[in-house]
Steps between C-alpha positions, in 0.01 A plus 500: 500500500493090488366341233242190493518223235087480453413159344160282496490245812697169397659704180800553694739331776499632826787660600565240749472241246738636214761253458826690463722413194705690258620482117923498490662612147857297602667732249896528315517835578233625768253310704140579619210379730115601409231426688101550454353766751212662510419263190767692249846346458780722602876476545618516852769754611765478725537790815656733244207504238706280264316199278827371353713241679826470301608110474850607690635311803790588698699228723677684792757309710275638847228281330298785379336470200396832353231486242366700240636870431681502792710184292459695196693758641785311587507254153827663378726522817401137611440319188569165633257476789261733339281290275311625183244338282542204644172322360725483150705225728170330559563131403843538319846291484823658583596509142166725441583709819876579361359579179293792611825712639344636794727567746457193788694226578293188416536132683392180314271314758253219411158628332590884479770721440564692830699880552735543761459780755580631849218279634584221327441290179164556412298422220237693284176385694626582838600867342124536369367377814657747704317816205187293581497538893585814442197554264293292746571713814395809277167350444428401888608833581287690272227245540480473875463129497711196427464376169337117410665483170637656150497463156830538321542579138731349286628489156281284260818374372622367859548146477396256788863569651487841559086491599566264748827687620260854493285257727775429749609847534147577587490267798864594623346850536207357703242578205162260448534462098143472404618550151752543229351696264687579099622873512290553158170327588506751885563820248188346274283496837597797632463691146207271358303611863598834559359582128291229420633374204389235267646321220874369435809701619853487497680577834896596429690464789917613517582551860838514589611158445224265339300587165117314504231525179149392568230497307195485694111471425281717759165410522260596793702435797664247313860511431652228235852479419508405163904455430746641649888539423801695618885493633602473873841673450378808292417802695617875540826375659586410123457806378730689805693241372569553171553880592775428723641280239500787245638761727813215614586476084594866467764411816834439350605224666291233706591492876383261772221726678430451901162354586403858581572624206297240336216607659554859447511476147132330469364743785610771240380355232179440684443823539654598122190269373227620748609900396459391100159396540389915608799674305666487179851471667686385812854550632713180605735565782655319760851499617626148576702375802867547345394860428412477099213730417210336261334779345241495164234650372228267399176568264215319499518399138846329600310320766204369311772395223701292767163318661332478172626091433372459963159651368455264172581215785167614650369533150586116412302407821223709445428344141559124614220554758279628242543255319462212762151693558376485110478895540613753242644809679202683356243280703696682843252734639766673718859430676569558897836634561660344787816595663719698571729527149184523283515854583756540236348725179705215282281193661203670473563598144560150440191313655336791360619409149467097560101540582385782360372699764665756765575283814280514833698693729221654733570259805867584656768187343656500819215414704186325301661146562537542849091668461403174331630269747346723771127441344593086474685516838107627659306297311719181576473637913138442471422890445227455262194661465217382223602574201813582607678178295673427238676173314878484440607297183845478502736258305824288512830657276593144345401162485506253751525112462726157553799282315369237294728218372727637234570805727203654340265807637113382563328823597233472756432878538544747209621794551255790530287291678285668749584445864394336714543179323517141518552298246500111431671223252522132538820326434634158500816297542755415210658153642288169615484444866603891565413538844629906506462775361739820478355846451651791351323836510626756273389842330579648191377512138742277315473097424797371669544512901852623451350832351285544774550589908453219703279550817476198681542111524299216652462187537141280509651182610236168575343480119367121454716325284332497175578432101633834398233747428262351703503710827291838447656765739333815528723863586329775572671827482356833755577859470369690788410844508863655538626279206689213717474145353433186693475165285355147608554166385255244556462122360145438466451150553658483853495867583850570601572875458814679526495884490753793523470854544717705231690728705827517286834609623575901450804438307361539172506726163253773493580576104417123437088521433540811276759322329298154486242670376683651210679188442192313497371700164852535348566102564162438412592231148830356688271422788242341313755267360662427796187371674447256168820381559451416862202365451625261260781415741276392766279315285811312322606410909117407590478277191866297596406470882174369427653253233778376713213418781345328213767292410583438817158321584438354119819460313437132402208685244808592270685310293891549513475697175201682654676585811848630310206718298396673823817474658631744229219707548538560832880603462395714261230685684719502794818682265247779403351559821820811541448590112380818453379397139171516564404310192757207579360471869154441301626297253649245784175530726292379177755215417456377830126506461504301193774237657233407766189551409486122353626430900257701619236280379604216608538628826094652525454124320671324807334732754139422364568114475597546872226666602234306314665132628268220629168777464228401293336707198200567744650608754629818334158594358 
């Protein structure tokens, strides 16, 4: 028997009019597509009945390139060409790469580290575009229809590197990105809509290799990120990890293991962890390629005693957020479990614990990202019905802003700032008769630009030539929707604008905004005094250049013993200006003062006379 979808006239899209697009959880471990039919979000299976993608490409010399469990099967006897959890490579150096010991061969190559296979050097985004086609054709198949776009979750802790290369992977699999939505704020929708929940939750999110907190505020169809926090190299590969690292220490001696091996050991313990979460004990075994037999018996009390210190990681991140969101855990009406690992009893002990109430666990972790997206994915398409809408408030993970003299941080945008954004500052030049102006965008928490990631440069050249601090020019600072940055310069007098896009190379550090962030409250006093020493640095150089253009112009003011007076000052504010004695920078920059403030009299005297010469009294009435 069919069944009719019965909605009041205009309530509803035709069918001929639905818009087809589709939420994508881009996952570590397993991927999955969700779509809206029938108005109910649902994950999309494959021919075999299977939701789950796993994140596992293989690279056959015929050109193949099997995806998904058919990979999976084959990740031990082709480790090489048979790439896992590759979204952990998302936007790292070689040195990063190396570090992780998986078992591929990595290349250097400009912006991103790339992994050598049959087909090729290839780097991280063309691996996760080829899972996304994959998910894509899924979705037309099921769907019956081409697709006109997707939303794609990612961490919240992905920085514009890795968003932007999440963005290019989408378009190298021939996928519209109408949106790229934080993996915590699509669990929020899907959870805060499927149960219509008000009032602030936490959403915990471990997947296999990122760890995100949110804190969110859910309000009638309105969901506000209020802080969020997290670790982009934390995930259930960590904890296979550390399993496998246990296991190798009862091993008397340390041999070199193949690449197959390698992966056999974290498949095992994979499975090790996944069996602990349902029974009380598992069995290690797995005999290696020279024929040596690993075999152990492992409790689940051992376990939860070897993650414990990967938990209190989580822990850390959970209480910072709180904290950046003025919220005692006790003000937490509930906490969405998301992913994969949060099935462990240990993690959900833990969060339990941390809030004080038994973690929300009635939407499947796998699959209420990919749910969330789905319902943002249709209402993005144009899918929308009255009363069908809702408002996303999502925010930026650190600060955003530009170099001032002295190498010091101005921040435009604050962090936790809801997106979209723009933001606006005026500035002005340092030098008379600059006629340019050099831009530096950076993020991060800390005071000096050498603590922070740099973005992007610019230059805004045509400025009028003016006495320095004169010219007023005005940057304005944009976060769109998917939390990309573009930043404009423009001179206000004449007009002239310069502008870049922030699309930053992929080469980057994922572990440096966690640790920035840290570093930002532990550094907090050294900080503070570093910026008061800067800033008495640049004024002690404003002071001497404007002095010297002084002197220049109306030397013959001094006396001889006048002008040794200054003289001295000057080489004395110019000796301190690499001091880091604060006091002694101030102590020069106020002697300098006092040298020429009798000068500086004389020269507003002279400039008066001048300008009242040959006028009568009247005439200035």
């Amino acid at each position: 028997m069919a069944l009719l979808q019965i909605s009041e006239p205009g309530e509803s899209p035709a069918p001929h009019q639905r818009r087809l697009a589709v939420g994508i959880d881009l996952g570590t471990t397993n991927s999955l597509v969700a779509a809206v039919r029938s108005s109910v979000a649902e994950v999309l299976p494959d021919a075999q009945g299977r939701v789950l993608l796993p994140s596992i490409v293989q690279y056959l010399p015929d050109g193949r390139t099997p995806t998904g469990y058919e990979a999976q099967a084959q990740q031990t006897a082709d480790s090489r060409n048979t790439i896992v959890s590759v979204k952990r490579f998302m936007g790292r150096s070689l040195a990063e790469a190396q570090a992780s010991g998986a078992p591929y061969e990595f290349v250097d190559a400009p912006g991103m580290v790339r992994l050598r296979t049959a087909q090729g050097d290839l780097s991280p985004v063309q691996v996760s575009a080829q899972i996304l086609a994959v998910l894509r054709q899924r979705a037309e198949d099921v769907l019956g229809d081409d697709l006109v776009g997707a939303v794609i979750t990612v961490p919240a802790y992905f920085d514009d590197a890795q968003r932007q290369a999440t963005r290019d992977a989408a378009r190298l699999a021939g996928l519209n990105v109408l949106r790229l939505l934080n993996e915590p704020t699509a669990a929020a929708i899907a959870y805060g809509l499927d149960n219509s929940a008000e009032g602030v939750y936490a959403v915990y999110d471990l997947g296999g290799g990122t760890f995100d907190i949110s804190i969110l505020r859910l309000s009638r169809g309105v969901f506000e990120v209020i802080a969020t926090g997290g670790d982009t190299a934390l995930g259930g590969d960590d904890f296979d990890a550390v399993i496998v690292e246990r296991v190798l220490a009862d091993l008397p001696a340390r041999a070199d293991f193949t690449p197959g091996d390698r992966r056999a050991l974290m498949v095992t313990a994979r499975a090790v962890r996944e069996a602990l979460s349902d029974q009380e004990k598992a069995r290690y075994a797995l005999t290696l390629a020279d024929g040596r037999e690993l075999a152990r018996d492992i409790t689940r009390a051992e376990f939860e005693a070897w993650a414990q210190p990967l938990i209190d990681r989580t822990l850390d991140s959970a209480r910072n957020a709180l904290r950046d969101a003025k919220l005692a855990a006790c003000d937490v009406c509930g906490v969405v479990m998301v992913g994969g690992s949060t099935r462990m009893p240990l993690v959900r002990r833990a969060v339990g614990t941390l809030f004080g109430t038994e973690p929300l666990v009635d939407l499947n972790p796998d699959e209420v990202v990919a749910l969330g997206a789905a319902l943002q994915a249709n209402l993005l398409a144009g899918n929308r019905a009255p009363g069908e809408d809702w408002l996303l408030l999502d925010v930026i993970p650190l600060s955003l802003g530009l170099e001032t003299m002295g190498e010091l941080v101005e921040r435009v945008i604050p962090r936790n700032s809801t997106i979209p954004v723009a933001r606006a500052q005026e500035f002005t030049t340092f030098k008379d008769g600059q006629t340019a102006m050099s831009v530096h965008v950076v993020q991060g928490e800390r005071e000096l630009v050498s603590d922070c990631r740099s973005l992007a440069r610019f230059e805004l050249r045509g400025i009028p030539p003016m006495v320095a601090g004169a010219a007023r020019i005005r940057v304005t600072f944009q976060v769109d929707a998917d939390g990309l940055l573009s930043v404009t310069a423009r001179e206000q007098s004449t007009g002239i604008e310069a502008a870049v896009t922030v699309k930053p190379s992929y080469g980057l550090s994922d572990e440096e905004i966690a640790r920035m962030l840290s570093d930002s409250v532990r550094e907090a006093d050294s900080d503070a005094q570093a910026r008061m020493l800067r800033e008495q640095q640049v004024e002690a150089r404003q002071l001497a250049e404007s002095v010297r253009a002084a002197l220049v112009n109306d030397a013959d003011l001094l006396s001889d013993e006048e002008r040794a007076a200054v003289d001295t000052a000057l080489q004395g504010a110019d000796a301190v200006v690499g001091n880091d004695d604060v006091q002694a920078v101030r102590a020069a920059v106020q002697a300098l003062s006092s040298a020429t403030d009798e000068f500086a009299a004389r020269r507003m005297d002279r400039s008066i006379r001048k300008a009242l010469s040959g006028r009568k009294l009247d005439e200035l009435a």
